[in-house]
C-alpha positions as CSV (number, residue, x, y, z in Angstrom):
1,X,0.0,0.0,0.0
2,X,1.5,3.4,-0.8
3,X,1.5,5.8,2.1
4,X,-0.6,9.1,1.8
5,X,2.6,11.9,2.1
6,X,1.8,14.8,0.4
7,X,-0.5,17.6,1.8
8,X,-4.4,17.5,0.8
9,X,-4.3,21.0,0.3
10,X,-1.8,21.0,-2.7
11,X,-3.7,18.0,-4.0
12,X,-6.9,19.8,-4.0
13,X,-5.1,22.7,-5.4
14,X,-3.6,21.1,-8.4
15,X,-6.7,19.2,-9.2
16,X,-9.2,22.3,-10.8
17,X,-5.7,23.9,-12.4
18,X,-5.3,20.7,-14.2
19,X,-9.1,20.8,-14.6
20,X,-9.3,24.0,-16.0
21,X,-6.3,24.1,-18.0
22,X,-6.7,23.4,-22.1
23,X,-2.9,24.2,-23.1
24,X,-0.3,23.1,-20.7
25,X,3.7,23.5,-21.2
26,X,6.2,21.1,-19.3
27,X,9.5,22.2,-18.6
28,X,12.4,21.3,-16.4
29,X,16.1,22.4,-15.5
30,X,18.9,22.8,-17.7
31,X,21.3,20.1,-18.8
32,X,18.0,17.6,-17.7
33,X,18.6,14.0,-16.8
34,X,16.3,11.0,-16.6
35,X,14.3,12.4,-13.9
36,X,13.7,15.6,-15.2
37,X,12.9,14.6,-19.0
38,X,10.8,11.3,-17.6
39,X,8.1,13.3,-15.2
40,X,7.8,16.0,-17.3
41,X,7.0,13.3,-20.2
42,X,5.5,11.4,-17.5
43,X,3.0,14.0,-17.2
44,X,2.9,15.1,-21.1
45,X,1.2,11.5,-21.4
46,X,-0.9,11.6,-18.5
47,X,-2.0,14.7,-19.7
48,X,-2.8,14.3,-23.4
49,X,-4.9,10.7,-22.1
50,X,-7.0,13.3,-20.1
51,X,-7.6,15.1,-23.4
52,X,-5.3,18.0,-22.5
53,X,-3.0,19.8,-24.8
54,X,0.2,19.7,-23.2
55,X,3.8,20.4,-25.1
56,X,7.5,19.5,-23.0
57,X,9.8,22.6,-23.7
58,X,13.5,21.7,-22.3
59,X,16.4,24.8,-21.4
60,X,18.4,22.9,-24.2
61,X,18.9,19.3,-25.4
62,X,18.3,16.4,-23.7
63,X,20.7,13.7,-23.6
64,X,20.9,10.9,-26.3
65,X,20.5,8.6,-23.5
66,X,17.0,9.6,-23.1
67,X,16.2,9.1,-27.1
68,X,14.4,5.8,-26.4
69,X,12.0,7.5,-23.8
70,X,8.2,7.9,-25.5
71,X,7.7,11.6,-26.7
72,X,11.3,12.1,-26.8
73,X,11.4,13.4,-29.9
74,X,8.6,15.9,-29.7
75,X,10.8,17.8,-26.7
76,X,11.4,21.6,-27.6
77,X,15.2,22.5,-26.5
78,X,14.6,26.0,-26.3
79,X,18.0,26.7,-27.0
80,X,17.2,25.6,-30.5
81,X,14.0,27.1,-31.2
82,X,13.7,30.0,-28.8
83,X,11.1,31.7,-31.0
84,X,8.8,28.4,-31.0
85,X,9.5,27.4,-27.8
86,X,8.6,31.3,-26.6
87,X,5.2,31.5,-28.6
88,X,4.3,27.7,-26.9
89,X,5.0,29.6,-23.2
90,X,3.0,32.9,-24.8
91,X,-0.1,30.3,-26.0
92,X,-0.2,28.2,-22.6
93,X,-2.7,28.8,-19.6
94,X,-0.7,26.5,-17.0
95,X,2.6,26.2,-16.8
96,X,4.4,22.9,-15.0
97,X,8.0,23.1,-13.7
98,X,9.5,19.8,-12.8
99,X,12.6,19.2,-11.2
100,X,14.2,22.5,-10.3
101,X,14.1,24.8,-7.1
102,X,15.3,27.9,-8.8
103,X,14.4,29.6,-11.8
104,X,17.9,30.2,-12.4
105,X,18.1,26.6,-13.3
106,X,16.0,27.4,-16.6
107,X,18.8,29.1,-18.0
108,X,17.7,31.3,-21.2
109,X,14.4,29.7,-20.9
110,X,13.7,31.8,-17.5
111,X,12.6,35.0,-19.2
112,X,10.4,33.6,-20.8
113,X,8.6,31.6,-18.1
114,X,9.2,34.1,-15.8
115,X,7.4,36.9,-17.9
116,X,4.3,34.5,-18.9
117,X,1.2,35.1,-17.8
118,X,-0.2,31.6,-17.4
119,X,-0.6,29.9,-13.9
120,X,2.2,28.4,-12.8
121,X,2.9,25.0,-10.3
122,X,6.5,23.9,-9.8
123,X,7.0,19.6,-8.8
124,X,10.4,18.9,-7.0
125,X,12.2,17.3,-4.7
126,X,15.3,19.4,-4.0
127,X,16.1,21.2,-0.5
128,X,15.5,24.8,-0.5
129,X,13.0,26.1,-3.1
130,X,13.1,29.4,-4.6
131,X,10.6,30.3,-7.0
132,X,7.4,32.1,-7.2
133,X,4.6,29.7,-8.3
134,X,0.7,29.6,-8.0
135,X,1.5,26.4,-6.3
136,X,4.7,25.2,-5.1
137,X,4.9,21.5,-4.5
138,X,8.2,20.9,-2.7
139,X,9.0,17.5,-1.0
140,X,13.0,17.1,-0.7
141,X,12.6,13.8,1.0
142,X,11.2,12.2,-2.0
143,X,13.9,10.1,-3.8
144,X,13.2,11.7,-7.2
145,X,10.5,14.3,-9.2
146,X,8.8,10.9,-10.7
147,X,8.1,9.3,-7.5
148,X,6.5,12.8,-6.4
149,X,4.5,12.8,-9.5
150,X,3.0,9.5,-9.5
151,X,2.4,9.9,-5.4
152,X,0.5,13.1,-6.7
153,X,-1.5,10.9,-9.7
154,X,-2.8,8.4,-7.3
155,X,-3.5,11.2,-4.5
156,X,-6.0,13.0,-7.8
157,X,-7.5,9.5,-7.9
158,X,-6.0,10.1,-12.2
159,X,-3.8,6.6,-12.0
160,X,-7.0,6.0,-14.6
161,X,-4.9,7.9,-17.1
162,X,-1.7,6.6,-16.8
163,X,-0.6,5.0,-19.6
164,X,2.1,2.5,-20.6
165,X,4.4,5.5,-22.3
166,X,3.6,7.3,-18.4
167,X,4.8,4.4,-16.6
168,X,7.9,4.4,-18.7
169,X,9.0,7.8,-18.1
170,X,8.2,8.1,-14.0
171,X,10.2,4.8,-14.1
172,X,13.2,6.0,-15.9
173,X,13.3,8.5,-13.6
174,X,13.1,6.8,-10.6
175,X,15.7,4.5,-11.9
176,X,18.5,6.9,-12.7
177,X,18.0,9.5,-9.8
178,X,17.9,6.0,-7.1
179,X,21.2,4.5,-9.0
180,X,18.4,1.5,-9.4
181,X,16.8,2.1,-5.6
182,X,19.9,1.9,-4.2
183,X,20.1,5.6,-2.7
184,X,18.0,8.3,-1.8
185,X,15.1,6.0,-1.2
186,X,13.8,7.3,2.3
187,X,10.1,5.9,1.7
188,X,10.2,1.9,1.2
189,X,6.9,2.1,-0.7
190,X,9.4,3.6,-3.4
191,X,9.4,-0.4,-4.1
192,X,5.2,-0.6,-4.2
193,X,5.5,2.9,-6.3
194,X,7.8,0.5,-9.1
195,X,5.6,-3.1,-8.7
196,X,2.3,-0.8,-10.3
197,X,4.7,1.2,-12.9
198,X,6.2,-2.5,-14.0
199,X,2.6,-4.5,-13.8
200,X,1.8,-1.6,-16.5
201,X,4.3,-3.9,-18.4
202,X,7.5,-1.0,-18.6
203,X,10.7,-2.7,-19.4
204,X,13.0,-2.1,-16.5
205,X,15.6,-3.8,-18.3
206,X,15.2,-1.5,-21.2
207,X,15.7,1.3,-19.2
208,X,19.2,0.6,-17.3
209,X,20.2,-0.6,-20.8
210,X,19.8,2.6,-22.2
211,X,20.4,5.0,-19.5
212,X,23.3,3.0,-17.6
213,X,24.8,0.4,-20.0
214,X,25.4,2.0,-23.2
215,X,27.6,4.3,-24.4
216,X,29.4,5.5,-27.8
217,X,32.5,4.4,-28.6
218,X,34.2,7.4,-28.1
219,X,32.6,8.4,-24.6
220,X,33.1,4.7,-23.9
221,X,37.3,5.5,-24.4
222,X,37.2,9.1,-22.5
223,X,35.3,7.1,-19.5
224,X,37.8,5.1,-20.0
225,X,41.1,8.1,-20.5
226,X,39.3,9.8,-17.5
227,X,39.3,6.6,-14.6
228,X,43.3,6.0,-15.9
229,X,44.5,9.1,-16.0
230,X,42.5,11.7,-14.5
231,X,41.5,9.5,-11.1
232,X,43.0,10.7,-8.1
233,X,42.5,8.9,-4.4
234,X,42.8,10.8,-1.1
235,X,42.9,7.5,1.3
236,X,43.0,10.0,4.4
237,X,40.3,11.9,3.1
238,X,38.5,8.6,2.3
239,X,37.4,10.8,-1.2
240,X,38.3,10.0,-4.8
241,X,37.9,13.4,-7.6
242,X,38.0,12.5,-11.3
243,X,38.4,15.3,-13.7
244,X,38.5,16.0,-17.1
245,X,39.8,19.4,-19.0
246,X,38.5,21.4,-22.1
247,X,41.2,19.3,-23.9
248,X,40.7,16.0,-23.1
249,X,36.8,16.6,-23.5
250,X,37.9,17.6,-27.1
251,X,40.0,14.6,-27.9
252,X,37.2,12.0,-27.3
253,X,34.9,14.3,-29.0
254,X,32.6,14.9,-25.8
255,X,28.6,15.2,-26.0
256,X,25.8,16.0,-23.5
257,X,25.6,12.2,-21.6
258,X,28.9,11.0,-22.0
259,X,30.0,11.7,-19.1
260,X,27.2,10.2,-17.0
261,X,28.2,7.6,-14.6
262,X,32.0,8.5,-13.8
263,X,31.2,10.0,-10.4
264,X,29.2,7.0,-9.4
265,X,32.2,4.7,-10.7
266,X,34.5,6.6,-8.6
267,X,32.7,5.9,-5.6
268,X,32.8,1.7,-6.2
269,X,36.4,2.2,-4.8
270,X,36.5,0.8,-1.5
271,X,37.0,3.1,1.3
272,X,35.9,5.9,-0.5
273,X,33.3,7.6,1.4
274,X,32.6,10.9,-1.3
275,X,33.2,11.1,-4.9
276,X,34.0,14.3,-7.2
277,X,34.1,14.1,-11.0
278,X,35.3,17.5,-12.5
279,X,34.3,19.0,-16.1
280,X,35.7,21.9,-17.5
281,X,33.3,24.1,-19.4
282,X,34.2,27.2,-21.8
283,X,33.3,29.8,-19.3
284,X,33.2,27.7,-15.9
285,X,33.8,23.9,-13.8
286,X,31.1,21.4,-13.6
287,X,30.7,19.4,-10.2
288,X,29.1,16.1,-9.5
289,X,29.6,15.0,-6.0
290,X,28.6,11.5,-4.7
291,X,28.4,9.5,-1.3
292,X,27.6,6.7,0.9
293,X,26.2,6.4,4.5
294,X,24.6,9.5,5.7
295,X,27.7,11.9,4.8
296,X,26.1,15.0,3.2
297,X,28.0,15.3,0.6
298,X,25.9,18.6,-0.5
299,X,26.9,20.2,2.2
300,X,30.6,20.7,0.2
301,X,28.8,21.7,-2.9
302,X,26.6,24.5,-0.9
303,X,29.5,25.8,1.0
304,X,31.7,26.7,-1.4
305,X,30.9,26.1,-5.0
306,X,27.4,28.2,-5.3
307,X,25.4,24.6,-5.3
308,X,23.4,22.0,-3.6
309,X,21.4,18.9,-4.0
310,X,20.5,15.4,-1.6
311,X,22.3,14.4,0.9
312,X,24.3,12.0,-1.2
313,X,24.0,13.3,-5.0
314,X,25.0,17.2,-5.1
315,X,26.4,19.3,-7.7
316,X,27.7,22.9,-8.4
317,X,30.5,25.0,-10.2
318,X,33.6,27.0,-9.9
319,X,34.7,29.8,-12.3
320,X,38.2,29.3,-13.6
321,X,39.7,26.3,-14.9
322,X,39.9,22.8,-13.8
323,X,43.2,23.0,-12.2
324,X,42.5,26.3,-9.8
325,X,38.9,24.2,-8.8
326,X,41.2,20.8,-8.1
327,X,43.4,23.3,-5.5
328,X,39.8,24.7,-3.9
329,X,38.5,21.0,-3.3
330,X,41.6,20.0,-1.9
331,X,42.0,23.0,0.4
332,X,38.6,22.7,2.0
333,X,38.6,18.9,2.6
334,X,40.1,18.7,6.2
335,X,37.0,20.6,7.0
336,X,34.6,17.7,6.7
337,X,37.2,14.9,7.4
338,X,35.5,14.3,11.1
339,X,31.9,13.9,9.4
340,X,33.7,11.6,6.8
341,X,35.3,9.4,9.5
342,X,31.6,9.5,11.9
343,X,29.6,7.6,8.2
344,X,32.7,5.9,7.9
345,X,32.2,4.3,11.3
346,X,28.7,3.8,10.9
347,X,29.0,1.8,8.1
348,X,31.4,-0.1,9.2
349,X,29.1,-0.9,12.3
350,X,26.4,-1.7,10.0
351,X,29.0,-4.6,8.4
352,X,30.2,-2.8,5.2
353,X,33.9,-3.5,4.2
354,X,36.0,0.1,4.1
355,X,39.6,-1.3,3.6
């Protein structure tokens, strides 16, 4: 039986915008992974089986990862077709924002949502919300934006309307923002959630094939480049930091995805508590930051490099290169070597292997 979270108030809310609505646009952050791209498709489907108009408008392209995802190919990247994409926000009379705390996270799309006159409601899950919305839905302790979403279906009594090309997005992104319900997963119904979505016949296989298990060949050799040559371990630090520069990103002939996975791969060391990966951009460093136990790994991103997240998936950035941001992580790391060693030891008291 899945447990009755979310507040009645925002359910009875949502229920006559959705109602009343006739043109609805989805959007989500930029750079969007599988749990932004699958609830706002989740919810394009849901939608459009309740006879209501509904078009997904991403920041900028999704990943190819996500190509194999129903709807995929209808997405908007704004950064593409700004003037479209702006006359779809112009044309809408709701507006749904999932995954994102801050409009900042839009990127050039936020003048556009910001400025529209439609109503607005924003899904998420991350700590801290920021944005001004008709109706902010905000539940940090979910283990993803899909789970909220389908905990918000079957609270609207719409799981009616939830089709097989529904099921497959809110799956894919509780799949890739769980590692596979392995973190983040603070409800255990997260497991009752998945049984309906995979009675409604989704391939779960499918999915980790195509979002975890696949790559190009040449993201498949710079994952490979980056975990020889760019993998450093700090053993007293219990932390691991893989990083890759402008250069090497051009080498392997880098696109949006390929990276995906390499700070998670960092963290199978043993004894590694947090993980880092490191991307240089043109104008600025990328951070992914990953841990184990309870070690609030966001903690790092938030306090010095303008970011946050979950307690053990974070990211956040650094202007100036890749080298001066290697320096900055190394520098501040004493500071949360106690914390480190406290999850260390309560791992190790719940029978996990460190050395």
């Amino acid at each position: 039986m899945i447990d009755k979270l979310l507040n009645e108030r925002e359910v009875k809310h949502l229920q006559p915008l959705l109602k009343g609505c006739r043109n609805v646009v989805l959007t989500c952050h930029v750079r969007p992974d599988g749990d932004a791209v699958g609830s706002t498709l989740g919810l394009l489907h849901l939608l459009q089986s309740m006879g209501i108009k509904a078009r997904v408008i991403t920041p900028d392209q999704p990943p190819r990862s996500l190509e194999f995802l129903p709807g995929f190919s209808d997405i908007v990247p704004y950064a593409r077709y700004s003037d479209y994409g702006s006359r779809l926000v112009d044309e809408a009379d709701l507006i749904i924002g999932c995954d994102f705390n801050q409009l900042s996270r839009l990127s050039d799309l936020e003048p556009a949502i910001a400025s529209a006159k439609a109503k607005k409601v924003i899904i998420d899950h991350h700590e801290h919300p920021d944005v001004a919305a008709d109706l902010l839905i905000s539940y940090p302790d979910m283990s993803s934006t899909c789970e909220l979403v389908f905990r918000l279906i079957a609270a609207m009594g719409y799981f009616e309307f939830v089709s097989f090309e529904s099921a497959t997005c809110l799956c894919t992104g509780i799949i890739t923002d769980t590692r596979n319900l392995s973190v983040n997963c603070q409800h255990l119904d997260i497991y009752e959630i998945m049984l309906e979505l995979l009675r409604m016949g989704v391939n779960k296989s499918l999915i980790l094939k195509e979002t975890m298990d696949t790559k190009s060949e040449d993201a498949l050799k710079l994952t490979s480049f980056a975990l020889c040559e760019r993998l450093t371990v700090y053993k007293n630090h219990h932390a691991a930091v893989v990083w890759l520069g402008k250069e090497d990103l051009s080498r392997y002939k880098y696109e949006k995805g390929d990276t995906e996975g390499l700070v998670n791969q960092a963290l199978e060391l043993r004894g590694v508590i947090y993980a880092v990966f490191m991307r240089e951009d043109e104008d600025m460093v990328k951070l992914s930051m990953r841990s184990i136990g309870d070690f609030a790994v966001n903690r790092i991103c938030i306090d010095h490099f303008d970011g946050g997240g979950h307690l053990q998936a974070a990211g956040g950035q650094f202007k100036g290169s890749v080298q001066e941001c290697l320096k900055k992580l190394e520098s501040v790391m004493p500071e949360y070597d106690d914390e480190v060693r406290k999850a260390a030891d309560r791992l190790i008291a719940q029978g996990y292997v460190l050395k």
